[in-house]
N, C-alpha and C positions, 0 to 999 in steps of 0.2 A: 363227191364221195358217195359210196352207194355201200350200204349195209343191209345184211337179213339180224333184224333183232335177237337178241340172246333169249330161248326162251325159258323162263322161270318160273316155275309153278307156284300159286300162295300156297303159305306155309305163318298161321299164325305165331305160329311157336317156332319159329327159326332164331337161331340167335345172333345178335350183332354187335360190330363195334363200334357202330355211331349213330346212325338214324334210326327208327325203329321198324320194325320188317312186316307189319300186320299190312295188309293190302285189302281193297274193299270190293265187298258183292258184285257181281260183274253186271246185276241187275239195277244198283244204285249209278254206277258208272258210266252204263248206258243213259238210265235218265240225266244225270248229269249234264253228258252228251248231247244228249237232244234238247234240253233246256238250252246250252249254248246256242248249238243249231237255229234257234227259234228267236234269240237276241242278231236281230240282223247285224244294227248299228257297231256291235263286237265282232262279229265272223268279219264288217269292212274294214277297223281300225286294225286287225290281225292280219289281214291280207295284205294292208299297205305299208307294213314294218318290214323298210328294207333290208332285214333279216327274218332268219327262221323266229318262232314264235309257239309256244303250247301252252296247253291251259294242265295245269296240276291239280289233283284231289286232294284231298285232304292225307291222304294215305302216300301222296306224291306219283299218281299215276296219272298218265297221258287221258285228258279229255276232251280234248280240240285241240288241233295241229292245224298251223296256214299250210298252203300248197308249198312253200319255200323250204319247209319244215321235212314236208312228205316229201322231196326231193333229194334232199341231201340226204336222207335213210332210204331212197332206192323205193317209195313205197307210193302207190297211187292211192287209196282209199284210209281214210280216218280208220275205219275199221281196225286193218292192217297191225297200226299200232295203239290202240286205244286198249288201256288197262297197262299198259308195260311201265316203265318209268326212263327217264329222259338216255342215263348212261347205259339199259339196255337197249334201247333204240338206236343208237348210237354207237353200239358194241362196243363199250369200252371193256380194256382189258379185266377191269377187276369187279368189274358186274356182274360175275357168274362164280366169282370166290367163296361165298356162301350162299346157303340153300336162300337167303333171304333176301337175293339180289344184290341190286344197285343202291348203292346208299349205307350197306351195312356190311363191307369188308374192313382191313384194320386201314386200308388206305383213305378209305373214303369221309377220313377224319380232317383230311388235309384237302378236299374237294371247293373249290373254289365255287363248282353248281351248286353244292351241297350247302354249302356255310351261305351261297346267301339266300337261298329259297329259308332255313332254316331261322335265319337274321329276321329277312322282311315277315316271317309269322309270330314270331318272340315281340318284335316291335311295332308290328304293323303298318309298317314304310317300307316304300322302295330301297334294293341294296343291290349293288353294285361291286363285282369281283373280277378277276379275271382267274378264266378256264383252262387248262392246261388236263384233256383226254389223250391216251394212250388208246391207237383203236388197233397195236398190230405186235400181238408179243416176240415175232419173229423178224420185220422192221426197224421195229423201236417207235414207228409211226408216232407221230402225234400233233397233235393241232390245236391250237391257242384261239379262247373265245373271251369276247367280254362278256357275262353274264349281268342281266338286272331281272329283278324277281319282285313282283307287286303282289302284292296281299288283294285280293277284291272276295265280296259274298254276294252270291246269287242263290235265291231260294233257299235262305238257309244254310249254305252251304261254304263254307271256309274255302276257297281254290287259291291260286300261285298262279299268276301270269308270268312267265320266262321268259324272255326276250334274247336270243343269242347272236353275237352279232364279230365274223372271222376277221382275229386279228391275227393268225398266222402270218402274213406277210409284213404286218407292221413290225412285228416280235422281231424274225427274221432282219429286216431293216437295222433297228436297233442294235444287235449283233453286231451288222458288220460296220456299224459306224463307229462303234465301238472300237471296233479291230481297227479301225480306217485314223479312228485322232489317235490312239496307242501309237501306230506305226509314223506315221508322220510328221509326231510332236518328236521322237525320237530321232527321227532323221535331221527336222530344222531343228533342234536342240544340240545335236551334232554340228551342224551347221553353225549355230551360232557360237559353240565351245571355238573352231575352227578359226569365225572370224574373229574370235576376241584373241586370240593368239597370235593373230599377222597383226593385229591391231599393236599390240603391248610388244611386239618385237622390231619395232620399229627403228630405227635409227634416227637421231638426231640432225646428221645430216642430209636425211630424204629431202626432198624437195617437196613443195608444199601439193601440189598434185599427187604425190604418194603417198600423203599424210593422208587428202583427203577423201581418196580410192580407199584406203585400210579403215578411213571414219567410214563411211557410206556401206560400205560390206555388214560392217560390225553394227549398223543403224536397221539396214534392209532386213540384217537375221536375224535382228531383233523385233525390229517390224512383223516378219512371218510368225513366229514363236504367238506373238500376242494376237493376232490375228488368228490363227488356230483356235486357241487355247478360248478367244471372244465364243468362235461359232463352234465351239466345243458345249461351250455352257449355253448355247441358245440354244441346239438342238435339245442338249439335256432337260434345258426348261421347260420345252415346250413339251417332253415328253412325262415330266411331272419326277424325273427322275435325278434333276440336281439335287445335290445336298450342299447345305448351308453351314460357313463356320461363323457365327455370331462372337464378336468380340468389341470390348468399349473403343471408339475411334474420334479422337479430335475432329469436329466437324468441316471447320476451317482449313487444318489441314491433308484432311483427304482432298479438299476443292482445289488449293493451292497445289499440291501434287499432279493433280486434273490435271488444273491449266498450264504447269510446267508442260505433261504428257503434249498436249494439242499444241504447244509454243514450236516445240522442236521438231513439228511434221511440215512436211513441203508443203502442205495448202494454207496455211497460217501465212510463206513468204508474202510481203506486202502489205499485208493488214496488221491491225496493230491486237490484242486481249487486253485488257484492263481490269483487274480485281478490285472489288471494295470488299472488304472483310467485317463482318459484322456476329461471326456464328461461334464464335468461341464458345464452344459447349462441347459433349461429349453425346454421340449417339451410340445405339448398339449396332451394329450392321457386320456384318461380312467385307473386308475390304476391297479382296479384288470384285465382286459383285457390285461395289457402289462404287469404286474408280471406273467400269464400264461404263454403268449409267450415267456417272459425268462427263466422262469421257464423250461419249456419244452426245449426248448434246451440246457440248460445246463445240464437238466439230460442224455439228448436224451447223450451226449457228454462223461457223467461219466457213465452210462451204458457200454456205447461204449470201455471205457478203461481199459486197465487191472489192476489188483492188484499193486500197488506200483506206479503208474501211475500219472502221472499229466494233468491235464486240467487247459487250459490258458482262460481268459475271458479280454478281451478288451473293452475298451468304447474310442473311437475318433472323433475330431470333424472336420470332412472330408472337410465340408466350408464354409462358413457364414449361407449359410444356411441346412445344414446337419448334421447331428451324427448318429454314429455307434456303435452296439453293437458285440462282436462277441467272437464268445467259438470255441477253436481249442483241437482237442484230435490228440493223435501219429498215431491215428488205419487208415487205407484206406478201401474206401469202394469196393466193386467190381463194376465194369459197369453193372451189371445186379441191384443190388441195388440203385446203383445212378440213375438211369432209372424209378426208382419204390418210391422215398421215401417220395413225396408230395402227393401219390395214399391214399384214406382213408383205400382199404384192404391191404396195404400192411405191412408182418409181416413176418418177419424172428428171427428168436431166436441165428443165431451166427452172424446177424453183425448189422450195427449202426441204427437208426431209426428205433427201435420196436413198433410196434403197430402204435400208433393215434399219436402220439406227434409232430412230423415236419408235419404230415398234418392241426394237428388245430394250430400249430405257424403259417403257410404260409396263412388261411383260416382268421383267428382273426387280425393279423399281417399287411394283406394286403387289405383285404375288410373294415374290421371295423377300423383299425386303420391307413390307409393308408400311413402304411410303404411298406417296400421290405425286402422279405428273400429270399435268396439266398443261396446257397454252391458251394463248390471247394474241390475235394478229390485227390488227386494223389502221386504219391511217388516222394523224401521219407518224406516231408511236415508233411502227416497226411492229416486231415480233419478239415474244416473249417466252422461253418455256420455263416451267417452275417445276421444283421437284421437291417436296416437303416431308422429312420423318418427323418424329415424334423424339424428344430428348432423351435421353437415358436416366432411368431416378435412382440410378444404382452413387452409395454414398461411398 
């Protein structure tokens, strides 16, 4: 992106609808300037931010910019744009709406730059937003940033460190994954309305090969639905942007539900699950969020174990205020595995935690539903995972 800055003249007395519009001596802002200049150890930790980067006045105007910064405004020298402020460097659309710049139109109430340069000087911490600039009113251009804005004082001097860092294309992403589980869940949801209607239209006299082509159909599109719907909410988690329906749930029988769920899948043939039930208590959770994560490791468990093989599933209620879930299989894992099994890439095809599974149990498990998973592998034991919330104290 390559822009010529909007230029704005000061104007103490400009009026605005959100930031205040006074702008400072251009003599103080040079010193400024060269004060940074002169902080080596700051001009390297700015250069090595692999994004753009400026330093803010008090007045909110440019007074040190990294080269990444001057690049993406089209500008080779500090100079260039020192004294302007970030949205007219930037040309955004609505930085030139009043005499008083960037910062002080009616939009710029809703300014995600704005609110947290604004935040981190109110509070004096680091804040953290995301930027959405309009750079093209004939377009509609625009481009998505993460903004973080630090408070620091040099010489007296209150400044804004800004960090920008393009998440246009993540944004974008998001979109279409969005479109991409909409359209898909609707087509296997279709799919499975379908086979459950060859299923229930059965006849009596079918032969049992055509009973169990119409079960298997009706099993597979149901299979797909949930598998969607699994890496529907992982991607959302991961992007901070699932929501959570918290409701009271027997602890026991979500687990029991689990292990029905993992009984009825082809990798269970030949092995045996074994429940002991111990959690009859009430947690708060989200149900389909906590059927995944037991889900997930219990399969992660019977993957894990060999033909003929048992897997143990516990539920205890560890103390007034605790319970526990927990699936043990015979198999150990290695130290190079144990090391790697909460990792998202991590995928091994001969030992326990293949693919994603203990990643989004630990990810859903612990952010969203603020439990704890944990494990323990060693000989001659086997392998254990544990997943522990907190009881519910609702009377």
């Amino acid at each position: 992106m390559s822009y010529v800055p909007i230029q704005v003249a000061p104007n103490t007395s400009a009026p605005t609808h959100y930031a205040p519009a006074e702008r400072g001596p251009h003599s103080v802002l040079h010193g400024i300037s060269e004060a940074l200049r002169g902080n080596q150890l700051l001009v390297d930790l700015l250069e090595t931010t692999p994004g753009c980067a400026v330093v803010l006045s008090q007045e909110r105007q440019i007074v040190h910019a990294n080269r990444r910064f001057l690049e993406a405004v089209g500008m080779e020298r500090l100079e260039e744009v020192r004294g302007y402020r970030v949205g007219e460097a930037m040309r955004c659309v609505h930085a030139d709406e009043e005499p008083g710049g960037c910062g002080t139109a009616e939009a710029c109430a809703t300014c995600g730059a704005g609110t947290a340069i604004h935040e981190s000087r109110v509070t004096l911490e680091a804040k953290n937003r995301e930027w959405r600039i309009s750079i093209d009113h004939a377009s509609a251009k625009a481009l998505d940033f993460e903004v973080i804005a630090t408070p620091m004082r040099i010489e007296n001097h209150d400044l804004t460190v800004v960090t920008l860092r393009d998440i246009s294309g993540e944004k974008r992403r998001r979109v279409l994954e969005r479109i991409f589980f909409h359209d898909v869940l609707n087509t296997a949801g279709g799919l499975q309305g379908l086979a459950r209607i060859i299923s229930e239209d059965g006849s009596d006299d079918d032969d049992e090969e055509s009973r169990w082509v119409r079960r298997s159909i009706l099993e597979l599109a149901t299979q797909l639905v949930s598998d969607i719907q699994s890496q529907r909410a992982l991607t959302a988690a991961e992007s901070g942007e699932l929501s959570v329906s918290m409701m009271e749930i027997n602890f026991d029988d979500a687990v029991k539900s689990s292990v029905s769920v993992v009984t009825g899948h082809d990798i269970t043939q030949g092995k045996k699950i074994r429940f002991q039930g111990d959690g009859d208590v009430n947690v708060r959770s989200d149900p389909h969020l906590l059927q995944r994560v037991l889900v997930n490791l219990i399969k992660n468990a019977v993957e894990a174990t060999p033909s003929g093989g048992e897997v143990t599933v516990r539920t205890l209620i560890e103390s007034e205020i605790r319970v526990s879930f927990s699936v043990h299989n015979p198999i150990v894992m290695s130290n190079e595995v144990q090391l790697q099994i909460f990792q998202r890439s991590f995928s091994t095809k001969e030992g326990y935690g293949r693919g994603i599974g203990t990643y989004s149990a630990k990810l859903l498990g612990e952010k969203y539903l603020g439990g704890k998973v944990d494990f323990w592998s060693r000989e001659p034991e086997g392998t254990t995972f544990k997943f522990s919330l907190p009881i519910s104290q609702s009377i």
